[in-house]
N, C-alpha and C positions, 0 to 999 in steps of 0.2 A: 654159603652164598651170600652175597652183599646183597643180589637181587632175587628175589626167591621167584622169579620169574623165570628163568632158566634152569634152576631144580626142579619145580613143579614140570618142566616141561617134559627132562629127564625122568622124571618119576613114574609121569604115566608112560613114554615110552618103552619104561622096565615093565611097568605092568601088563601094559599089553603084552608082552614080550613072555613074561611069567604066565599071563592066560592063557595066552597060545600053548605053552608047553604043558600046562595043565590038562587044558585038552588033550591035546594027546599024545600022553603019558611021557611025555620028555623029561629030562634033566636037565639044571641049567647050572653052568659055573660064572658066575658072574668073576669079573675081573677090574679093575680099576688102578689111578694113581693113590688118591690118598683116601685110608682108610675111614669107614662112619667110626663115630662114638665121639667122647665126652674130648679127646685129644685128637683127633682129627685136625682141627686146624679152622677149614673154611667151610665145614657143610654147614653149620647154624644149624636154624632148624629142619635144614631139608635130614638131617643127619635121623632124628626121630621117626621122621616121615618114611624115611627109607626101613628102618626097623619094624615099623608097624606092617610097611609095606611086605616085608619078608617073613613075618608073623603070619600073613594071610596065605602065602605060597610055599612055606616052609618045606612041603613035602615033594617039591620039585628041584629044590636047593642042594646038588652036587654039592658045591664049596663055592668059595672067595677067595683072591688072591689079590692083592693089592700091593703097592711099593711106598713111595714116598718115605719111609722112614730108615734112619740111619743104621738100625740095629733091627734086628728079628724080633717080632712079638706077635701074640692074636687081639683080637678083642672076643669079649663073650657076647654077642648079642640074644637077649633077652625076651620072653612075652609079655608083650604087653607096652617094649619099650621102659620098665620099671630097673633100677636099678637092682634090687634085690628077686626081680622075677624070675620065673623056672629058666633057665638055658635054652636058647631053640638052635643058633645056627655060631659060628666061628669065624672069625674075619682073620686070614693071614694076612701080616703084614711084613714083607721080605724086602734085605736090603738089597742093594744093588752093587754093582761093581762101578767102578771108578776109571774113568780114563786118564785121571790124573796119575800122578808116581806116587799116593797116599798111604801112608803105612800104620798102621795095617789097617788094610781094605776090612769093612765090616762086616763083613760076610765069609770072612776068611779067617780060618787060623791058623798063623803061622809053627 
């Protein structure tokens, strides 16, 4: 985010969102455009904040499902937010289909 005004807004709206389901006993699949971590693109620093943020509620943490990117991949999100930290949760990041005539679609194998 350029404005970290608008993440922080988002972030506590997840948290509250995560507390609720903590309480009681929910699951959550969080779903997005473009994936947290180190190539994401525009989180900045809300990207960390969200990691930490997912650190705290991890055990309500269904999955992720995110798009934006042209080919399939996950990310590892981490404790602690550390790059070499234990594993806690998996960001899929899935591509999309195309309404253009693009060959071959990335998500496809011909």
């Amino acid at each position: 985010f350029v404005d970290d005004t608008l993440g922080r807004e988002q972030l506590a709206w997840l948290e509250g969102v995560l507390k609720r389901a903590q309480q009681s006993g929910a699951k959550v699949l969080i779903t997005g455009h473009i994936p947290p971590g180190m190539f994401g693109g525009c989180w900045g620093r809300a990207s960390r904040q969200y990691e930490e943020l997912l650190n705290k509620y991890v055990e309500v943490l269904a999955g992720q499902l995110f798009g934006h990117q042209h080919s399939g991949s996950f990310r590892i999100l981490r404790k602690d937010s550390e790059y070499f930290g234990s594993p806690v949760a998996v960001a899929h990041a899935t591509p999309g289909f195309s309404t253009y005539k693009v060959r071959p679609q990335p998500c496809l194998k011909y």
